[in-house]
C-alpha positions in Angstrom: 0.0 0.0 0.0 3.4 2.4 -0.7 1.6 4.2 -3.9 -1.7 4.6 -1.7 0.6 6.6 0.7 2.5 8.6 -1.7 -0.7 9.1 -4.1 -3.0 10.3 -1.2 -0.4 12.9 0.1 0.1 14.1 -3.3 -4.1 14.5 -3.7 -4.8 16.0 -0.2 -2.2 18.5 -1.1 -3.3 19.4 -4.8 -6.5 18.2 -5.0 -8.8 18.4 -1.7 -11.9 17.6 -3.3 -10.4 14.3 -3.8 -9.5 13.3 -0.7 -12.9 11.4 0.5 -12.2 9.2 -2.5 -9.2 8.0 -1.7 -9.8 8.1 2.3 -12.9 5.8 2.1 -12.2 4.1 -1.4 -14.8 2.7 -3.7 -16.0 -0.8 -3.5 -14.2 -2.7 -6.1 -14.6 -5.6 -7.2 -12.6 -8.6 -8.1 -13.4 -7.9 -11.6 -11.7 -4.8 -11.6 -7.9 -6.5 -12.0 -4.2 -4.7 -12.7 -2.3 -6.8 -15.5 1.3 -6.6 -16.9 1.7 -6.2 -20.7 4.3 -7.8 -22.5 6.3 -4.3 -22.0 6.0 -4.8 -18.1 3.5 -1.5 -17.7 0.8 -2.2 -15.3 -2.4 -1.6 -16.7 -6.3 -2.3 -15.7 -8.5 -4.6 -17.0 -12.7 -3.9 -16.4 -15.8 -6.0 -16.6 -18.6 -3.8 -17.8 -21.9 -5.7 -19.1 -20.3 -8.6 -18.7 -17.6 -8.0 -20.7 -13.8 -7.5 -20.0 -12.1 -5.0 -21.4 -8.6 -3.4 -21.3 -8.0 -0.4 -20.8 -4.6 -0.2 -22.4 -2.8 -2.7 -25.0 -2.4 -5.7 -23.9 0.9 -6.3 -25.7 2.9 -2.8 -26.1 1.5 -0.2 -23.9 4.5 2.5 -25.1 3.7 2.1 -28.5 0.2 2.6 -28.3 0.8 5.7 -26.6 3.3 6.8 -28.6 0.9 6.2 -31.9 -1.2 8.0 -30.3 0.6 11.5 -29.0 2.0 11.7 -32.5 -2.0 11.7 -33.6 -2.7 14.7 -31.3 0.3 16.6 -31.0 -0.9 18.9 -34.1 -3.8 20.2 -31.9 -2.2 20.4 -28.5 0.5 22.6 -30.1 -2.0 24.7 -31.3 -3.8 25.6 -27.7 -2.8 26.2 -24.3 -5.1 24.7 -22.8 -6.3 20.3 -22.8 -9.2 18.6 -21.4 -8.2 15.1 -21.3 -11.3 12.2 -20.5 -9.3 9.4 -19.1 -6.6 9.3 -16.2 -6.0 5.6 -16.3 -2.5 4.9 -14.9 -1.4 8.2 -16.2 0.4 7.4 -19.1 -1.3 9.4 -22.3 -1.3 12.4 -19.6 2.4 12.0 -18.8 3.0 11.8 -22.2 1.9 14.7 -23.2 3.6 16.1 -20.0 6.5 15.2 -21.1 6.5 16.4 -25.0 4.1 19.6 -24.2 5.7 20.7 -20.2 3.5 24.4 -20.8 0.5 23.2 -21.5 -2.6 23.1 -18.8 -3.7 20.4 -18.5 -7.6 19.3 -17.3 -8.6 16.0 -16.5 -11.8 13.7 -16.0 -11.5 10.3 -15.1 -15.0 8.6 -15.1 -14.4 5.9 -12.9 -14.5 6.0 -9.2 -13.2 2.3 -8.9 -10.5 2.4 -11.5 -9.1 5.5 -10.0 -9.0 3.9 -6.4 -7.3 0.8 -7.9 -5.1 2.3 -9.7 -3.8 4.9 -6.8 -3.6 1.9 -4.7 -1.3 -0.5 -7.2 0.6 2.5 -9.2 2.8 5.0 -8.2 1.5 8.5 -10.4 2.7 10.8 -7.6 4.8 12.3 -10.0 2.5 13.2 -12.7 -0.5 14.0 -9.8 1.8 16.6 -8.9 3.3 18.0 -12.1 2.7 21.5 -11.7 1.1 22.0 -15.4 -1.8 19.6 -13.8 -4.8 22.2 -13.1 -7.3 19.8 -11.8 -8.9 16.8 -11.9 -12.5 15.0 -11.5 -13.1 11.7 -10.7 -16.7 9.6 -11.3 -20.2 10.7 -11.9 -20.8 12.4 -9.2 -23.0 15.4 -10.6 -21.9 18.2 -7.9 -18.4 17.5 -8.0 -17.7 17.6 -11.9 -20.1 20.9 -11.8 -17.7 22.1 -9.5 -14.3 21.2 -11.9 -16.7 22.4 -15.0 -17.0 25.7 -13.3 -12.9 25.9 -12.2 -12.4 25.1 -15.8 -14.2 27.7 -17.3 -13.3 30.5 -15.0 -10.0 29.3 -15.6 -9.8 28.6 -19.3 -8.9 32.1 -21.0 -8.1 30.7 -24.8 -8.3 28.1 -27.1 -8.6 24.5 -25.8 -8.6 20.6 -27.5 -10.1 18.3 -26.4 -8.5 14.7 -25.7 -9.5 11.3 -24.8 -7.5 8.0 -23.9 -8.7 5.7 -26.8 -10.3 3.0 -25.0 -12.4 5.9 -22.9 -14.8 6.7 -26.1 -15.7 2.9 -26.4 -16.0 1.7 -22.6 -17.1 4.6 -20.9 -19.3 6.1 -24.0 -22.3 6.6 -21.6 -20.4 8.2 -19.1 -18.6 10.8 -21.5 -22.0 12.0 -23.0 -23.1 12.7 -19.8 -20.3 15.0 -18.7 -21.0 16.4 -21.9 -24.1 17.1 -21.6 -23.5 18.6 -18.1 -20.6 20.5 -19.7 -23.6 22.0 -22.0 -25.5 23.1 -18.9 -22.7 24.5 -16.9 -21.6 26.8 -20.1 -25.3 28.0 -20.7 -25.4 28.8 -16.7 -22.4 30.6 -16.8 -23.4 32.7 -20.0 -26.6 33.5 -18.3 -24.8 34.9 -15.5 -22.5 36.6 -17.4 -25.6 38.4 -18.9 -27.5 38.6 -16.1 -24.7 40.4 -14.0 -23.6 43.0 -17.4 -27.4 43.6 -17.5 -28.1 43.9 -13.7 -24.5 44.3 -11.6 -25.2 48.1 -11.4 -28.9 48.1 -10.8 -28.6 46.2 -8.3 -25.9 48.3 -6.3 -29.0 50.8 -6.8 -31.9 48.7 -5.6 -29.8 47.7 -2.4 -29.0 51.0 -1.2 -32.3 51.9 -1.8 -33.8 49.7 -0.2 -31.8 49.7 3.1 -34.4 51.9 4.3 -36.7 49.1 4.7 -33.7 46.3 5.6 -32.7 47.8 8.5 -36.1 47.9 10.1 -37.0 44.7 8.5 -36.5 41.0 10.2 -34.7 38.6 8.6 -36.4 35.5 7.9 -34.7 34.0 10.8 -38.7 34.0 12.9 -39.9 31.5 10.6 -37.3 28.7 10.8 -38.7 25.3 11.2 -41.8 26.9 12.4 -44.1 24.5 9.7 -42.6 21.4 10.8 -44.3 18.7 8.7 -46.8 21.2 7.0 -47.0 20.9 2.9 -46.2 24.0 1.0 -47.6 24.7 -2.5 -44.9 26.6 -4.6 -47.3 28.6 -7.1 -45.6 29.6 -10.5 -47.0 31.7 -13.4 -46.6 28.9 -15.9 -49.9 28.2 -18.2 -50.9 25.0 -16.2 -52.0 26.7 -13.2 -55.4 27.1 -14.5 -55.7 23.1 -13.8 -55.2 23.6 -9.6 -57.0 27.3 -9.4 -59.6 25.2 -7.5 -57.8 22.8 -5.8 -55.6 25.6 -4.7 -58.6 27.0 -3.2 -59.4 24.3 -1.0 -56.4 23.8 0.6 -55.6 27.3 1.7 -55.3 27.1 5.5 -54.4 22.9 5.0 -51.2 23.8 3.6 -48.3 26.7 3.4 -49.5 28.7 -0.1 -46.5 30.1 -1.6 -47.0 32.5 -4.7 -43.6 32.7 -6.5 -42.9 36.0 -7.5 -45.3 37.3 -10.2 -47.7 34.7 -9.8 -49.2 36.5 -7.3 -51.1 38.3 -10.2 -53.4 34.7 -11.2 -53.9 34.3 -7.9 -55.1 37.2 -6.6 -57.4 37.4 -10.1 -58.9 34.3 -8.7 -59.4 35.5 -5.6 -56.7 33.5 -3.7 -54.5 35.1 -1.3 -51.2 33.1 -0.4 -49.7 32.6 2.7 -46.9 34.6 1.7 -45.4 36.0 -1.2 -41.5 35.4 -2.1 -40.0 38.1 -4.9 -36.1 38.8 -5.6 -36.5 40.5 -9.3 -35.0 43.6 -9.3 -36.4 44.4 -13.0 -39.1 47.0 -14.0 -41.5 44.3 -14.8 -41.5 42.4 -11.3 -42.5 46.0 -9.9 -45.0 46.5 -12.8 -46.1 43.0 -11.8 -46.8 43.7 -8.0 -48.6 47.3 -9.0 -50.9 45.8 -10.7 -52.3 43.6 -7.6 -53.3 45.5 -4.2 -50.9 43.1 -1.6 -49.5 45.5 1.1 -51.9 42.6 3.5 -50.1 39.9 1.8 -46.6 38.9 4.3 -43.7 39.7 1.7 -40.6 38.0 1.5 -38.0 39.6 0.0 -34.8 39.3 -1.5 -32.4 42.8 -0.6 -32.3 43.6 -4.2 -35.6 43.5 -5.1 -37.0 46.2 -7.5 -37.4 49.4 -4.8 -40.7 50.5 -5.9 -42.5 47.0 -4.5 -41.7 48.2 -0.9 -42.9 50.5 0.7 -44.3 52.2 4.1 -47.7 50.8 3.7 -46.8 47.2 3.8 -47.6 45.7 7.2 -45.5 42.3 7.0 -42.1 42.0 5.4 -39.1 39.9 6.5 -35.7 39.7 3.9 -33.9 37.2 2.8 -30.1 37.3 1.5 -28.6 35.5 -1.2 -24.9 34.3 -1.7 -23.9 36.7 -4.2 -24.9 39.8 -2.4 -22.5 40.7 0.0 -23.6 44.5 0.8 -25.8 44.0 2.8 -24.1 41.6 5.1 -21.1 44.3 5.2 -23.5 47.5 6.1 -25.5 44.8 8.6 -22.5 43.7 10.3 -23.2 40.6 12.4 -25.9 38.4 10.5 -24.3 35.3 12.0 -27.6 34.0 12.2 -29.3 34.9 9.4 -29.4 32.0 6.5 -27.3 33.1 3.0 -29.8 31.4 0.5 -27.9 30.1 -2.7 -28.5 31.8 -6.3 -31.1 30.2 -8.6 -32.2 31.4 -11.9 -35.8 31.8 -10.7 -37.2 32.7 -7.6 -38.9 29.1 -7.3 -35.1 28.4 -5.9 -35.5 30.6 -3.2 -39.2 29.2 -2.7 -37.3 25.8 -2.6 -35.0 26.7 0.3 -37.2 28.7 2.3 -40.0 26.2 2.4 -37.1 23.7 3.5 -35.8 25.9 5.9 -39.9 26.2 7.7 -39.5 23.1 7.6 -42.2 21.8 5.5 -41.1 18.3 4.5 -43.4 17.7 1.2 -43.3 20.6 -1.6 -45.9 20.7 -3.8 -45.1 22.4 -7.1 -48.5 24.4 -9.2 -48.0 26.2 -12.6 -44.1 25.2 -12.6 -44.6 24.3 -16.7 -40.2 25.5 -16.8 -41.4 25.0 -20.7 -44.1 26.5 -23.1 -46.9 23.9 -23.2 -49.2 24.8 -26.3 -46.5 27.5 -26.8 -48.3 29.2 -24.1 -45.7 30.9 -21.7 -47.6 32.5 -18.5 -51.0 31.7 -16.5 -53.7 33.6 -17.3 -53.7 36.7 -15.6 -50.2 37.5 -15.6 -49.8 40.9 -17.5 -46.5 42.4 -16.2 -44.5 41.4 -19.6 -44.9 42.6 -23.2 -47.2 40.9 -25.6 -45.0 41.3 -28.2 -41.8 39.9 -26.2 -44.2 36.7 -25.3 -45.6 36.1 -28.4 -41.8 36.0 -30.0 -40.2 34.4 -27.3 -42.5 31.0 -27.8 -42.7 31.2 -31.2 -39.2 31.2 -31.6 -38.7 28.3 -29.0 -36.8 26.0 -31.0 -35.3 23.5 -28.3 -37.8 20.4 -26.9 -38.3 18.9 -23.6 -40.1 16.0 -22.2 -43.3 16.8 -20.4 -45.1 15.5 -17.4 -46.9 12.9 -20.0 -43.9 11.9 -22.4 -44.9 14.3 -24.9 -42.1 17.2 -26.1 -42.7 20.7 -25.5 -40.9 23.9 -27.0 -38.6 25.5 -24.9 -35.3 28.3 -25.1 -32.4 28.4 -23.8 -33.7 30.1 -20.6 -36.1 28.1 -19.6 -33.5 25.0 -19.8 -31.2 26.4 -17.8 -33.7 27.6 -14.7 -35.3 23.5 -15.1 -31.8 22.4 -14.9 -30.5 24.9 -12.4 -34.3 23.9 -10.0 -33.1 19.9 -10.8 -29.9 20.5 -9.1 -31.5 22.2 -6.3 -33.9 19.2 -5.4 -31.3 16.7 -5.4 -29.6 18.5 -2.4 -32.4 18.2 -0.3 -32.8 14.4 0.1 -35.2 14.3 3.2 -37.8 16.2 1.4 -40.4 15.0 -1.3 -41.3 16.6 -3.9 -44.5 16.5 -6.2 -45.2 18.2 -9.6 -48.6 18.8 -10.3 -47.9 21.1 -13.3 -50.1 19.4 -15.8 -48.9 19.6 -19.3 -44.7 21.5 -17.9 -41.3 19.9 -18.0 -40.7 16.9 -16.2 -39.2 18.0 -13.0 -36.1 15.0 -12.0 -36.8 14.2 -8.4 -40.4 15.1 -8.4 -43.4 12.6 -8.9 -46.1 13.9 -11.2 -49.8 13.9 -9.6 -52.3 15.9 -10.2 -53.5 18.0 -7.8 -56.7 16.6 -7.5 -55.2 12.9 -6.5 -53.0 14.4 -3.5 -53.3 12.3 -0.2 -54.9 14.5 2.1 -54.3 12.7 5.2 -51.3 13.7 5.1 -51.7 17.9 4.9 -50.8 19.9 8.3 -53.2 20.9 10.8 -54.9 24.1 10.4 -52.4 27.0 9.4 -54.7 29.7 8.2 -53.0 33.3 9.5 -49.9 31.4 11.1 -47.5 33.4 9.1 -49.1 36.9 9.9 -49.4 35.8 13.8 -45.7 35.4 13.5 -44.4 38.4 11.9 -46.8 40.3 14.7 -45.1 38.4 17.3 -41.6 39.4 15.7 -39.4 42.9 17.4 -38.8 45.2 15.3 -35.0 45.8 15.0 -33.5 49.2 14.4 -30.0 49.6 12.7 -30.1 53.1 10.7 -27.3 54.9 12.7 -24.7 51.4 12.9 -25.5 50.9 8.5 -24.7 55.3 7.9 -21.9 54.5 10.1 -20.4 52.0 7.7 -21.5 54.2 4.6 -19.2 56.8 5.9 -16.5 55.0 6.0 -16.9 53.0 2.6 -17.0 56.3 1.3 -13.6 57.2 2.7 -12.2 53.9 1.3 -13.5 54.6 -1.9 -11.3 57.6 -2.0 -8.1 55.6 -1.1 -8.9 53.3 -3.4 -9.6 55.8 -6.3 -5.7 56.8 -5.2 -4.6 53.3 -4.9 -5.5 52.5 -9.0 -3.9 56.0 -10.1 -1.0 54.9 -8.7 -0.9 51.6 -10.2 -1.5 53.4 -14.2 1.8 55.2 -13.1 3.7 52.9 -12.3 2.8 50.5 -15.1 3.4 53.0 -17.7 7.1 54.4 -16.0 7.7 50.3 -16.2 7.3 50.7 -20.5 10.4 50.3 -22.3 11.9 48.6 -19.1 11.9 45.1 -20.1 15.2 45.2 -22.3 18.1 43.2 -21.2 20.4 45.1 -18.3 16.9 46.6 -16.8 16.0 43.4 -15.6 16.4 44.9 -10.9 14.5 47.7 -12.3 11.7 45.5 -13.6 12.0 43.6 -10.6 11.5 46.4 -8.1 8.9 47.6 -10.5 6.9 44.4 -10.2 7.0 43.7 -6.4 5.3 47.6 -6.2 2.6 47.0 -8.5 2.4 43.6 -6.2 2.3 45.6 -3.3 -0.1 47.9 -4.9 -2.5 45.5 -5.8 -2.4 44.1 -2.2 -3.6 47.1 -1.0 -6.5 47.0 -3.9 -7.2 43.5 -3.0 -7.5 44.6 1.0 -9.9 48.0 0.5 -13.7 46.3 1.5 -15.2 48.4 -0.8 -13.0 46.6 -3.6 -14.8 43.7 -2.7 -17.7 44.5 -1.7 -19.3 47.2 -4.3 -16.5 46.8 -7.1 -16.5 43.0 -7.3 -20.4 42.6 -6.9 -21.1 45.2 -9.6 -18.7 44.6 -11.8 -18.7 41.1 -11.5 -18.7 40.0 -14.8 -15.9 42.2 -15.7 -13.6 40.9 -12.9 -13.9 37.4 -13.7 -13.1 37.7 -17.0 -9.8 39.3 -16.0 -9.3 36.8 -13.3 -7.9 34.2 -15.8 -5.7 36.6 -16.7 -4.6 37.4 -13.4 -4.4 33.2 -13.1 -1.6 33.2 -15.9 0.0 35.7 -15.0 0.8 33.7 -11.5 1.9 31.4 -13.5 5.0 33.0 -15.5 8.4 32.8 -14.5 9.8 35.3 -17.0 9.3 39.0 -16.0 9.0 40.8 -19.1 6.5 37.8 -20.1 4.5 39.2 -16.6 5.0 42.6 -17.3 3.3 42.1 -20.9 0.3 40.8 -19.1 0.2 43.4 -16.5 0.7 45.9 -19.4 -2.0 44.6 -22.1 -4.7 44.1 -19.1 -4.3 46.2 -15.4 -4.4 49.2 -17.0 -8.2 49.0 -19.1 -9.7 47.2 -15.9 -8.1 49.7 -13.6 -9.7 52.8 -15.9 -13.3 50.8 -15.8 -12.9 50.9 -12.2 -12.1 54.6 -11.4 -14.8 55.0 -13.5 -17.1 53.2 -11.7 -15.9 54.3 -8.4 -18.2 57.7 -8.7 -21.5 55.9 -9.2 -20.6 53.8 -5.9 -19.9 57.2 -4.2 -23.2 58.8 -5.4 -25.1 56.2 -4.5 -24.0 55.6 -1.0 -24.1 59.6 -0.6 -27.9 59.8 -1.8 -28.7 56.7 0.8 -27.2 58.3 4.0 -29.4 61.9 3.3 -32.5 59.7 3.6 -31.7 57.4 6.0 -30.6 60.2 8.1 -33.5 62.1 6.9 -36.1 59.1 7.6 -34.4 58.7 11.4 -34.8 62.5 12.1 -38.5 62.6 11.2 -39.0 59.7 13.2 -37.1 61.1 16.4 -38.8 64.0 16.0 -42.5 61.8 16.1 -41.2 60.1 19.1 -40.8 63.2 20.5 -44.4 64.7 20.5 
């Protein structure tokens, strides 16, 4: 068990996410067996279906390898970056280690048991730790190959190719189109945030400042925490099936937790249903168009901190916020929130129904007019009329991808739509003690629900009476009062701001007195150049408000010059690091000391009326 030892040190120092693997090992089986070929290489042998198959050549594993680097080596030389299916015993990657040292190299290995067998029998320390090895997956797990899918495309700034061990395409066929497939998903997600954030990163600086009146006399959602133990909620959406379960809806209110999602407020209060609560995050136009059009200040709200400004207001007698993991304003101008729960990011606000009827504890979630698809190339419920008839009517028309539906049948969807089923998918699979029915007649099948229509739900199973529970608990709720601790904090982000403004003036500088200083016998005044822009960007990197307003709403922006940043840790050769620094510092740097202004605005513009809003109300105390 020598290579065990010497693998596993190697993978709890490099790769971490590994480590349970190797710990706790796969069950394998005595099919699973390590041969030598007739050129003495150790290699596996696998019995899948019945079948045994090797995973190398059985006679001359050097040649085969060789055959095959010479095949690829056109393409390799041509990017910087390789995604290589197939770990094996290492060989085709050390291979191309050795022929191509600068390349990055990205591996998935799809079996768990191979992997374990072979860290146990082979010593591949050496080529686990080559430092041109970016990271590696291991099995089918969905979460952790999401995990290396998002590392590799944060990561990945150029060209790549894309490689495979032979015998990979042909044994583990099944396997590969599944990471595939999931590579699909993860790249859409990722372009959808990448919009979503250009589109919104701004905005919702705006809509959180603004609304920081309301937060800091708000209570977080923390009063409702496992206080509908065992009682069914009904997550309504706006999709065109909840026509179907207007009725049934209607009989259960006060049997189980009604939970409108977002704009499906609208169809419900046009049929004269009012929900237990109403959960909203959209920070658009539309989602405020969407709530004007309803009266439901009655109605307990639960919001997300960068919801659209003009939905709250003074006249709204129950409302509790939620935050979510990307927004970290509020948590800085809050200060301790130790307590509260940081909700993860979904691509509809069904997500955040998801988690916050888990954390209430309801242990059945019922899902209502969740179509995630455009049945009859229909897209909302009938009464929703916050969104444009024109942008509806193209949007389904032009639907050109298909989905299975709740009865086997396709229906149209877009790219969208995919993504938020896909994204709600991955969501329900975390939450394994929880079961969860689709009564969406005619949407998307749902993985990890079971369809039932709403009519045929067991209802000796619904809660006891909860009719008003929610309201009774907001009334029973303290109000909290944290205006002169958040204009506190304001103050001083706005004097960071102005160190930081100094902090990137500095850096243009000294990048452009570094020009023309890369020429051989300059090479100490490079050096010293270098380890102040280091220092520099230290500081940058320590400013909160760099963090916390430029990273958040320019978010997009920084992560594309992250991988840049990546290879720039990577160089050895400092005229090489300087040409980086050089080509991309200086146009980020200018974006931010552009941006920096709008921050300061904003922030100024929130402390006059919070300070405003706390007078008027000292001076009412006072009469």
């Amino acid at each position: 068990m020598e290579a065990l030892k010497t693998n596993a040190k190697v993978i709890h120092h490099r790769f971490p996410h590994l480590a349970s693997i190797i710990d706790h090992g796969a069950s394998i089986p005595d099919s699973l067996e390590m041969v030598v070929s007739k050129d003495n290489r150790l290699h596996p042998v696998v019995q899948i279906d019945g079948r045994m198959h090797h995973i190398y050549s059985a006679y001359n594993v050097e040649r085969e390898v060789s055959l095959w680097l010479e095949q690829v080596s056109d393409s390799v030389s041509e990017s910087l970056y390789v995604l290589l299916t197939g770990f094996g015993c290492g060989y085709h990657l050390e291979a191309l280690m050795n022929r191509f040292p600068g390349k990055r190299y990205y591996v998935y290995e799809p079996d768990v048991r191979l992997f374990c067998k072979v860290m146990q029998t082979c010593d591949v320390s050496a080529v686990l730790g080559h430092s041109s090895l970016e990271d590696l997956t291991v099995g089918t797990d969905a979460e952790r190959n999401t995990s290396f899918l998002d590392r590799f495309t944060d990561q990945v700034s150029g060209k790549f190719v894309q490689l495979y061990v032979p015998s990979y395409q042909r044994i583990y066929h099944e396997n590969i189109k599944e990471f595939h497939e999931l590579a699909v998903q993860v790249a859409k997600m990722k372009r959808s945030n990448l919009a979503t954030f250009l589109q919104f990163g701004p905005e919702w600086i705006t809509n959180v400042l603004q609304n920081m009146k309301h937060i800091v006399k708000s209570p977080p959602v923390t009063f409702l925490k496992n206080k509908f133990y065992d009682v069914p909620a009904v997550v309504v959406g706006s999709g065109p099936s909840l026509h179907y379960d207007l009725d049934m809806i209607r009989q259960l209110k006060g049997k189980a937790l009604i939970i409108a999602a977002g704009t499906s407020i609208q169809a419900l209060m046009q049929a004269d249903i009012e929900p237990d609560l109403v959960v909203s995050m959209d920070g658009g136009q539309s989602n405020c168009k969407a709530f004007q059009s309803v009266h439901t200040d009655h109605i307990p709200l639960i919001y997300g901190t960068f919801i659209n400004p003009g939905i709250l207001n003074e006249s709204r007698q129950f409302c509790a916020y939620f935050i979510l993991d990307l927004e970290i304003i509020t948590p800085h101008l809050l200060g301790d929130i130790s307590e509260v729960p940081i909700f993860a990011s979904n691509f509809s606000v069904t997500g955040l129904c998801i988690q916050l009827a888990a954390y209430m504890g309801c242990r059945t979630i019922v899902f209502t007019g969740q179509d995630l698809s455009f049945p009859g190339r229909k897209y909302y419920a009938d009464g929703i009329r916050h969104s444009d008839p024109d942008y509806i009517r193209n949007t389904t028309e032009s639907a050109s991808m298909e989905v299975e539906n709740v009865y086997g049948i396709m229906n149209y969807t877009n790219h969208i739509m995919f993504v938020t089923l896909r994204d709600i998918e991955n969501l329900i699979c975390l939450y394994t003690d929880i079961e969860f029915i689709n009564t969406s007649q005619h949407g998307a099948r749902i993985k990890g629900t079971t369809f039932m229509p709403m009519d045929k739900l067991d209802y000796h199973r619904l809660g006891s009476s909860v009719h008003g529970r929610v309201k009774e608990l907001f009334k029973q709720k303290q109000r909290t009062e944290m205006t002169d601790d958040v204009i506190m904090r304001m103050r001083s982000d706005l004097r960071e701001l102005v160190a930081l403004k100094n902090s990137f003036h500095q850096l243009l500088k000294l990048i452009n007195r570094l020009k023309n200083k890369t020429r051989p016998g300059q090479n100490q005044f490079l050096v010293d150049g270098l380890n102040r822009i280091s220092k520099l960007w230290t500081d940058i990197s320590h400013n909160k408000t760099y963090s916390v307003y430029v990273n958040f709403g320019l978010s997009s922006l920084m992560n594309s010059y992250q991988r840049f940043i990546s290879e720039l840790n990577r160089q050895s050769r400092l005229d090489v690091k300087f040409n980086i620094i050089e080509k991309y510092i200086p146009t980020l740097s200018r974006q931010i000391i552009q941006f920096i202004p709008f921050i300061e605005d904003t922030l100024t513009a929130t402390i006059r009326e919070l300070a405003q809003e706390s007078s008027e109300e000292a001076e009412s105390g006072n009469l």
